[in-house]
C-alpha positions as protocol buffer text, in pm:
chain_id: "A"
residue {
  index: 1
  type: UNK
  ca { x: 0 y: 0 z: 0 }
}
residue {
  index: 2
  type: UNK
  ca { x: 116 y: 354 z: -80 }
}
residue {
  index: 3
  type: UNK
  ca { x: 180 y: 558 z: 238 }
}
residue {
  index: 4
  type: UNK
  ca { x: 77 y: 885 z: 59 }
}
residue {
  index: 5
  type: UNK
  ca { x: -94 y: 1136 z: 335 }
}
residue {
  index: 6
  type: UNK
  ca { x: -474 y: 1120 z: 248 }
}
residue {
  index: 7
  type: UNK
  ca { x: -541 y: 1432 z: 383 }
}
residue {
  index: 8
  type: UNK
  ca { x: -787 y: 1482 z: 669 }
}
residue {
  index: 9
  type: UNK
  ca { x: -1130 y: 1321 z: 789 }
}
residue {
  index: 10
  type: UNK
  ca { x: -1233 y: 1311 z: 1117 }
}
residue {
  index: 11
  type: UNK
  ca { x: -1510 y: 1149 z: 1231 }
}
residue {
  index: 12
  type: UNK
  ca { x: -1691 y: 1241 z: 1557 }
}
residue {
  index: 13
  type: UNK
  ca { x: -1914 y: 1094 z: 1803 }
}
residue {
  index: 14
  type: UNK
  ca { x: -2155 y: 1336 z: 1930 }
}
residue {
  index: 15
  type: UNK
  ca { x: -2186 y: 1499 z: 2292 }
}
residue {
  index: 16
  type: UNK
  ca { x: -1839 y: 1456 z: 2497 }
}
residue {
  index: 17
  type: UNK
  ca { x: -1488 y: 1617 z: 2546 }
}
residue {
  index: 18
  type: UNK
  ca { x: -1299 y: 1332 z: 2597 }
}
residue {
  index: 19
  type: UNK
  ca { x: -1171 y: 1202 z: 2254 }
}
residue {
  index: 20
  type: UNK
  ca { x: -951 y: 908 z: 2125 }
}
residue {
  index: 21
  type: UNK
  ca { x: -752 y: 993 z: 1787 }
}
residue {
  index: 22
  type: UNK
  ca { x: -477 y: 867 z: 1560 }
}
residue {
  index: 23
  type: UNK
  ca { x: -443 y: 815 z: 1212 }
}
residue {
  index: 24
  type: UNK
  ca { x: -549 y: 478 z: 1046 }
}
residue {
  index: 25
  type: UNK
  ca { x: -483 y: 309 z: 696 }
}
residue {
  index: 26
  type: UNK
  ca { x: -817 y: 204 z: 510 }
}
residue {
  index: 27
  type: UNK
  ca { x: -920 y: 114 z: 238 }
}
residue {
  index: 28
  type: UNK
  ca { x: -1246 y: 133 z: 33 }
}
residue {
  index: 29
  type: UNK
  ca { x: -1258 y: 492 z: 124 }
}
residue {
  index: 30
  type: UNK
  ca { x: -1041 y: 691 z: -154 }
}
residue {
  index: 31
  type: UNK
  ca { x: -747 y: 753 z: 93 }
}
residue {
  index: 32
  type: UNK
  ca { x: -500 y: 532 z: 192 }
}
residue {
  index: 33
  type: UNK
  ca { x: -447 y: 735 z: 550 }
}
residue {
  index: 34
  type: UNK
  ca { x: -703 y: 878 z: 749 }
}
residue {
  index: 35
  type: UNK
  ca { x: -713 y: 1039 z: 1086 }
}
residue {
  index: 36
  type: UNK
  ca { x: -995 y: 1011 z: 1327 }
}
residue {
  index: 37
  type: UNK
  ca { x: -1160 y: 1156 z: 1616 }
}
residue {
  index: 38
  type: UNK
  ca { x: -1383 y: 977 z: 1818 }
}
residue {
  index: 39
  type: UNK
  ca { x: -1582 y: 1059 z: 2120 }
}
residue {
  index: 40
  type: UNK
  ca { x: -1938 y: 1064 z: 2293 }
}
residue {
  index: 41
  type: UNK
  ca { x: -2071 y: 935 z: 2617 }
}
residue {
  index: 42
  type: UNK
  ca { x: -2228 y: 605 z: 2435 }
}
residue {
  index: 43
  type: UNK
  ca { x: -1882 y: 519 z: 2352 }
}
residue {
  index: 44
  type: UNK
  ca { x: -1612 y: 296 z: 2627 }
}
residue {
  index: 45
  type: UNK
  ca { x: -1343 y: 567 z: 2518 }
}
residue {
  index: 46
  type: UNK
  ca { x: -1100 y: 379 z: 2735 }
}
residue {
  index: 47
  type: UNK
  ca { x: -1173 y: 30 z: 2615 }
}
residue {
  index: 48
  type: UNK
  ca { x: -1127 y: 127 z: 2219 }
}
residue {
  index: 49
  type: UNK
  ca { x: -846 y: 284 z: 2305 }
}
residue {
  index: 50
  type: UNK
  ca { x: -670 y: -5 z: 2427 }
}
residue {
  index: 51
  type: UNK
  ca { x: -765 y: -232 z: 2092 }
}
residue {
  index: 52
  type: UNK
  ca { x: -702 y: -155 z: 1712 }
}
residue {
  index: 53
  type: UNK
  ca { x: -947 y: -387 z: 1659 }
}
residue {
  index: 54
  type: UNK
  ca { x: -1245 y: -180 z: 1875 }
}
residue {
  index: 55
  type: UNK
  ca { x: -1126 y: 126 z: 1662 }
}
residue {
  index: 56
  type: UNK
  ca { x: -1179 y: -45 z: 1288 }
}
residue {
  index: 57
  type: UNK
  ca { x: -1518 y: -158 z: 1408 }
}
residue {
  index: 58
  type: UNK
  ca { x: -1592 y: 177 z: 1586 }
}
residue {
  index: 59
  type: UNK
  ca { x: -1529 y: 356 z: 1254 }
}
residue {
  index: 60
  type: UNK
  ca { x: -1672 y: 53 z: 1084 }
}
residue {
  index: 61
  type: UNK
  ca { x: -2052 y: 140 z: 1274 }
}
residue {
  index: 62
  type: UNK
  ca { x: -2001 y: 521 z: 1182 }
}
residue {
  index: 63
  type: UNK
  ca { x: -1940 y: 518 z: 814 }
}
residue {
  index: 64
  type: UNK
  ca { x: -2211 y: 397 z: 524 }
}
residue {
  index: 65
  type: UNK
  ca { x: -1913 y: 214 z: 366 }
}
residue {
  index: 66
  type: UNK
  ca { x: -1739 y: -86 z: 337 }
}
residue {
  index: 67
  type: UNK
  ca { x: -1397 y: -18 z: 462 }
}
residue {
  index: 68
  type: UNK
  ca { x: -1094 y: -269 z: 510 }
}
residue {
  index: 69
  type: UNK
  ca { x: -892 y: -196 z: 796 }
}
residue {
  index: 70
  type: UNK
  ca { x: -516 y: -210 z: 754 }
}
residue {
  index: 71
  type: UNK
  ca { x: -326 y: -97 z: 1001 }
}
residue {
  index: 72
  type: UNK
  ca { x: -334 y: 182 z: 1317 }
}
residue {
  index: 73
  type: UNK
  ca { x: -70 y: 413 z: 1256 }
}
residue {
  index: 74
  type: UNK
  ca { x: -80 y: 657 z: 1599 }
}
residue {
  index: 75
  type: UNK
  ca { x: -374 y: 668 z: 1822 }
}
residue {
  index: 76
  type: UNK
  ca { x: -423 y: 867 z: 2176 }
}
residue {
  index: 77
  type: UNK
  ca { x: -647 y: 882 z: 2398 }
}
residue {
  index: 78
  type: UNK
  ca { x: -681 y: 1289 z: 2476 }
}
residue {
  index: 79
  type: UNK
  ca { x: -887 y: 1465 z: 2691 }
}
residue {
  index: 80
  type: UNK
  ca { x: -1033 y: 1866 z: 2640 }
}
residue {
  index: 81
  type: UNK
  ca { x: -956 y: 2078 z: 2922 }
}
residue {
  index: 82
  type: UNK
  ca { x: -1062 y: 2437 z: 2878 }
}
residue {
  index: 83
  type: UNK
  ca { x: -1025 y: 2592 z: 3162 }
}
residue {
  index: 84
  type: UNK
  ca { x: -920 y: 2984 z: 3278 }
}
residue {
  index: 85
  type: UNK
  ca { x: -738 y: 3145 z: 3537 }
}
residue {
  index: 86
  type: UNK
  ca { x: -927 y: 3350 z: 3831 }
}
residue {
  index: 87
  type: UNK
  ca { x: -665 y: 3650 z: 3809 }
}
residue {
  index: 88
  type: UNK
  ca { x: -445 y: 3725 z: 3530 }
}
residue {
  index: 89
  type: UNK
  ca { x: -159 y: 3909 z: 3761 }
}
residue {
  index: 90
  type: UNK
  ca { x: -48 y: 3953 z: 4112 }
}
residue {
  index: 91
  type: UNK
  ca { x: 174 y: 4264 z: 4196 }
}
residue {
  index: 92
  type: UNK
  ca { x: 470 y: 4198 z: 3995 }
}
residue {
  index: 93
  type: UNK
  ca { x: 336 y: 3857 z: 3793 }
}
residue {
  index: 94
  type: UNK
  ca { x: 126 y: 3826 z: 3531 }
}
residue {
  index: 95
  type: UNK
  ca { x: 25 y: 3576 z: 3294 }
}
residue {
  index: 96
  type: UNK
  ca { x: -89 y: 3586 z: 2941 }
}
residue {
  index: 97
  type: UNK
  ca { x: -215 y: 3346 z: 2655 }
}
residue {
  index: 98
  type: UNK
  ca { x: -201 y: 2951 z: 2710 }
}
residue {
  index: 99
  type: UNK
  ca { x: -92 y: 3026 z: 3053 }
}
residue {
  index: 100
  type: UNK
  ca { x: -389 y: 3179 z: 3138 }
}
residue {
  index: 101
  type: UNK
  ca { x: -649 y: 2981 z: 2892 }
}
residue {
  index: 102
  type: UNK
  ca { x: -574 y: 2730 z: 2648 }
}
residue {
  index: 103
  type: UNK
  ca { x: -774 y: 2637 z: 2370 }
}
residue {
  index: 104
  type: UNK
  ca { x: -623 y: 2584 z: 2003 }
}
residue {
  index: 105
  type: UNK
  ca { x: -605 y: 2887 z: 1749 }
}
residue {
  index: 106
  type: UNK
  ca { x: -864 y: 3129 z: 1992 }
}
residue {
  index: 107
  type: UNK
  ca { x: -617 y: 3088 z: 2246 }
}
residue {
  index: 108
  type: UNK
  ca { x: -304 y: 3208 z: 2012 }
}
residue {
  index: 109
  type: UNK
  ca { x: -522 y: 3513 z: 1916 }
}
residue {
  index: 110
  type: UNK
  ca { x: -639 y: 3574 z: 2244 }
}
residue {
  index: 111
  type: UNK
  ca { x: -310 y: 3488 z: 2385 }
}
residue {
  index: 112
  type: UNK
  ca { x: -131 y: 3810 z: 2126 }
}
residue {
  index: 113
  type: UNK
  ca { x: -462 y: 4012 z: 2279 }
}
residue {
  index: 114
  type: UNK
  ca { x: -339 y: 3926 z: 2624 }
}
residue {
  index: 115
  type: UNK
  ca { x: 7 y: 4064 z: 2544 }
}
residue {
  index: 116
  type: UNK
  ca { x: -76 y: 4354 z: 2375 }
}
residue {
  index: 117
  type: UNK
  ca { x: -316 y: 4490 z: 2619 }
}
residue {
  index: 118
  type: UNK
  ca { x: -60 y: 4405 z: 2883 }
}
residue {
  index: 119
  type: UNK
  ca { x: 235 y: 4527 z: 2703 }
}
residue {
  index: 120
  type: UNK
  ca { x: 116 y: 4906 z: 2665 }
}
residue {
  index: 121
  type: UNK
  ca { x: 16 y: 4943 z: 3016 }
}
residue {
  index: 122
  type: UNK
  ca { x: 403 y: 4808 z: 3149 }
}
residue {
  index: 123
  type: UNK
  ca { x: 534 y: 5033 z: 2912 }
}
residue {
  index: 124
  type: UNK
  ca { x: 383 y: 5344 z: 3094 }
}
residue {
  index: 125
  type: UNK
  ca { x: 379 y: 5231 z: 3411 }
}
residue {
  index: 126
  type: UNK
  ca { x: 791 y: 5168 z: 3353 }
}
residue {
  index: 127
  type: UNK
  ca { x: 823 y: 5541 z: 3182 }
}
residue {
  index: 128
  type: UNK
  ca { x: 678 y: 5684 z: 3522 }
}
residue {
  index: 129
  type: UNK
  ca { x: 403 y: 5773 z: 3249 }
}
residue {
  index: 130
  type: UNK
  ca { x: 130 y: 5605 z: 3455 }
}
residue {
  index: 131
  type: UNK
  ca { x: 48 y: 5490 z: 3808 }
}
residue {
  index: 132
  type: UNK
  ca { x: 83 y: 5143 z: 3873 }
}
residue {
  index: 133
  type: UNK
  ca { x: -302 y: 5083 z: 3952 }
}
residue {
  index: 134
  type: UNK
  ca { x: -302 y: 5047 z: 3564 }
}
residue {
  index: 135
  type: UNK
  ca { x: -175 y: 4756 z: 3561 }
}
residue {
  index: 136
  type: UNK
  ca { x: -514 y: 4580 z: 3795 }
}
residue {
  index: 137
  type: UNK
  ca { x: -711 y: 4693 z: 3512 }
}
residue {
  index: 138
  type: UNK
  ca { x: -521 y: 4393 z: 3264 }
}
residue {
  index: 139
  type: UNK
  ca { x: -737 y: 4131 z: 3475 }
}
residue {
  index: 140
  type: UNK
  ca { x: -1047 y: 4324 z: 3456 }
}
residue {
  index: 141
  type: UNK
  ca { x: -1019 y: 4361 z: 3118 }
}
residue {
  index: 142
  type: UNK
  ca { x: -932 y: 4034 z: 3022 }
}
residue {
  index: 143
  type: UNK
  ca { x: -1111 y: 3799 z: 3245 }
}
residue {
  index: 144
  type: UNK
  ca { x: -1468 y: 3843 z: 3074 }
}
residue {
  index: 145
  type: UNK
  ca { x: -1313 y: 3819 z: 2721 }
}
residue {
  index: 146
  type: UNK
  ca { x: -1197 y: 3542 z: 2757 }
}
residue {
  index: 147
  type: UNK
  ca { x: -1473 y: 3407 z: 2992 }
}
residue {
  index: 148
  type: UNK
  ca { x: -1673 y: 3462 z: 2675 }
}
residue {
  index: 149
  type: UNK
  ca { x: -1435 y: 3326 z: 2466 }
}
residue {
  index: 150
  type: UNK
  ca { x: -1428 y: 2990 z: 2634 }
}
residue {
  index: 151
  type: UNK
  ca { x: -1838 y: 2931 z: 2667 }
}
residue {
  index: 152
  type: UNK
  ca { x: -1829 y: 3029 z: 2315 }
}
residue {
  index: 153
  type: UNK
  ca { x: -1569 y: 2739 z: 2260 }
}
residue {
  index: 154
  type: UNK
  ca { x: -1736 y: 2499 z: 2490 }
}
residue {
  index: 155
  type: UNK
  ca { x: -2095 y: 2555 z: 2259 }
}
residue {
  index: 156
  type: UNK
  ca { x: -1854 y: 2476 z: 1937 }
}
residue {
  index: 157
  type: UNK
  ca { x: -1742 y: 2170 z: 2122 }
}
residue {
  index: 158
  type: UNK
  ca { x: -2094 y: 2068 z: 2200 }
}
residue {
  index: 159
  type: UNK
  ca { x: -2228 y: 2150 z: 1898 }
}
residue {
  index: 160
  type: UNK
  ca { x: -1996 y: 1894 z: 1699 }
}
residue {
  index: 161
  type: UNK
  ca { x: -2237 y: 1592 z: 1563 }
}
residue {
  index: 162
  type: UNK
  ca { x: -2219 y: 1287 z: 1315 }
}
């Protein structure tokens, strides 16, 4: 078998944030590698992981085709964890980006958001330009953008079906 990259599928199980992935060879499909994503309450998450075999036939029940299973070529079993900080600086520390929220891309462009919204206010406060109370407003600035920014991701999560 060629071991050309297919490209990408993925193919979800609805309602969950835990999620077991890898990439796969098939056939019957058009590709000759696919990679997968599979999660949902209805599914034992930890038992597929631990079997190639559970995986072909979990894809196998999810797809209206006939595929032939070749070989797993990577699979993990991964586990979403939004989750936020409650402060985003303490006198002299502060934290920004993936430190204080990860989550994929919106947490790179929240993360440059973080820094730049920081990064004017040291700049003053270190020029004697402002006071240093400016720097307590990063937190209350940031906190409910990126409060909203992670319900907002949660929904996307949630809202990912067959």
């Amino acid at each position: 078998m060629n071991e050309t990259e297919g490209g990408f599928a993925g193919i979800v199980c609805k309602d969950g944030t835990r999620v077991v992935t890898g990439d796969i060879r098939l056939t019957g499909v058009g590709l000759d590698r696919v990679q997968f994503f599979l999660f949902g309450r209805e599914l034992d998450l930890t038992k597929i992981a631990q079997s190639e075999e559970l995986v072909f036939e979990t894809i196998a029940s999810l797809i209206p085709t006939e595929i032939t299973s070749n070989k797993v070529v990577w699979m993990s079993d991964f586990r979403a964890n939004m989750r936020m900080v409650n402060k985003f600086g303490e006198g002299r520390v502060f934290v920004a980006g993936d430190a204080a929220h990860g989550w994929l891309g919106m947490g790179l462009d929240s993360g440059v958001q973080d820094a730049f919204n920081l990064g004017w206010k040291l700049a003053l406060v270190e020029k004697g330009i402002a006071n240093k109370s400016l720097l307590e407003t990063y937190s209350a600035e940031r906190l409910p953008v990126i409060s909203e920014m992670l319900e907002v991701s949660h929904a996307a999560q949630d809202a990912i079906k067959v």
